[in-house]
N, C-alpha and C positions, 0 to 999 in steps of 0.2 A: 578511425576504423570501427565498422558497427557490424556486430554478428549478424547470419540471414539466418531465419526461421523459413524453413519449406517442407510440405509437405513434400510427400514421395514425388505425387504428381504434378506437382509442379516443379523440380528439377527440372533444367537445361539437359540434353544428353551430355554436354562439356562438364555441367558441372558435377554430376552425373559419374562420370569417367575420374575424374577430379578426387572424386571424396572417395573412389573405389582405389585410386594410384596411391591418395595418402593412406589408406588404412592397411593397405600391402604393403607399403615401404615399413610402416612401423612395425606394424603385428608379425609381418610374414618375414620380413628381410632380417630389420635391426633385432627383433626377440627371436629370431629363428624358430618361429614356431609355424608348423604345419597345419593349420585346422579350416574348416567350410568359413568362410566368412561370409560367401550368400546363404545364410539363413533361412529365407525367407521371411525375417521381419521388417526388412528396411521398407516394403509397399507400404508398409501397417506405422511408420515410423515420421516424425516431424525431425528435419533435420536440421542442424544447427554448424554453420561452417563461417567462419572468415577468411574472407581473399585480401590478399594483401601482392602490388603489384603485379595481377594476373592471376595468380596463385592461391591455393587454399594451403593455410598453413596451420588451421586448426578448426576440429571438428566432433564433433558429437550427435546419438541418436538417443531421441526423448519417443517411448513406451507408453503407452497407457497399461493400466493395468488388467491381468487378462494374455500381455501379448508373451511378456518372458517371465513377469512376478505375479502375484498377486495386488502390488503394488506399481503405481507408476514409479519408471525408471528411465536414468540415463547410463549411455554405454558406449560403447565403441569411441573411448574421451583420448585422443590423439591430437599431442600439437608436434609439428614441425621440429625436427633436432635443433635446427640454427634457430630457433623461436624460443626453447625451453630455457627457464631462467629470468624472463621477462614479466612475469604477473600475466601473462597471458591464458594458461590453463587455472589459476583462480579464478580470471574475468567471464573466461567462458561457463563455465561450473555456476559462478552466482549468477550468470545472465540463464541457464541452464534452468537453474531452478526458478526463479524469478518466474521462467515464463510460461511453467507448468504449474506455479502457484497462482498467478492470473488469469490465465488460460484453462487449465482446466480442474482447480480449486481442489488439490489434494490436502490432505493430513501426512501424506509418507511418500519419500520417494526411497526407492532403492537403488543398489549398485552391487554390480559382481567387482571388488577393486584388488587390484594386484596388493599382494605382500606389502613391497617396499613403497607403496604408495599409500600404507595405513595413515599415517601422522598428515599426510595431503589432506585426503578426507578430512578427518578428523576434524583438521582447525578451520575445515570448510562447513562444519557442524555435521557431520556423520558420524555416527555409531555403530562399533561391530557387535551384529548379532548373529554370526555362525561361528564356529571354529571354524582352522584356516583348512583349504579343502584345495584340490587341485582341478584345475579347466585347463581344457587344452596342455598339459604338463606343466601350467605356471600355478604358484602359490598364491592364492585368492581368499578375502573375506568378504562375508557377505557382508553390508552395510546400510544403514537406514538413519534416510534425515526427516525428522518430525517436527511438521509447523507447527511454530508455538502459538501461533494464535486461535490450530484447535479447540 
């Protein structure tokens, strides 16, 4: 199974449709949370999904900086319910950053990351640097991973 990198413009409309149904089922359905998910950054956005069987069953949007931080960032990080548990949202996360450090040669990436999802980051090398703040009604810190080979 190997992650895909695409730009906006180069999404399929399937696939397209695909990363819009997973990030509904997760964000909107299972956290019951009501908020814009079209943004307007996903044009401006490299996207990061695995299909597995037909399917996308995990997914993520990599930022340059500019577009929501000051810093490049990854977001909208959703894997699949029947997937979670597998090393699958580590793989995608280190393949995440991986490819915004060769790509396009930052010092910092950021993240807006839920609460309970502190210690994830964390042992993924993130660090909180906000107090914990609320988006969209869920409890969120800010977070930042700095290349050590700055």
């Amino acid at each position: 199974m190997t992650f895909k990198f695409k730009h906006f413009t180069e999404l399929s409309t399937s696939e397209l449709y695909d990363i819009l149904q997973l990030r509904a089922e997760i964000f909107v359905v299972e956290q019951d949370c009501v908020y814009n998910d079209l943004d307007g950054l996903d044009k401006d956005a490299v996207h990061q999904f695995l299909e597995k069987d037909g399917e996308i069953v995990a997914y993520s949007r990599l930022l340059k900086p500019g577009t929501r931080f000051n810093h490049y960032s990854i977001g909208r990080v959703v894997v699949k319910e029947t997937k979670r548990g597998t090393g699958l949202g580590i793989r995608m996360m280190e393949e995440a950053k991986t490819y915004i450090l060769n790509n396009w040669k930052p010092g910092k990436i950021k993240i807006s990351a839920q609460k309970y999802l502190r210690k994830f980051y964390e042992d993924l090398g993130f660090k909180v640097v906000t107090d914990e703040y609320l988006e969209d009604g869920i409890p969120h810190y800010g977070m930042l991973f700095e290349n050590k080979a700055d």
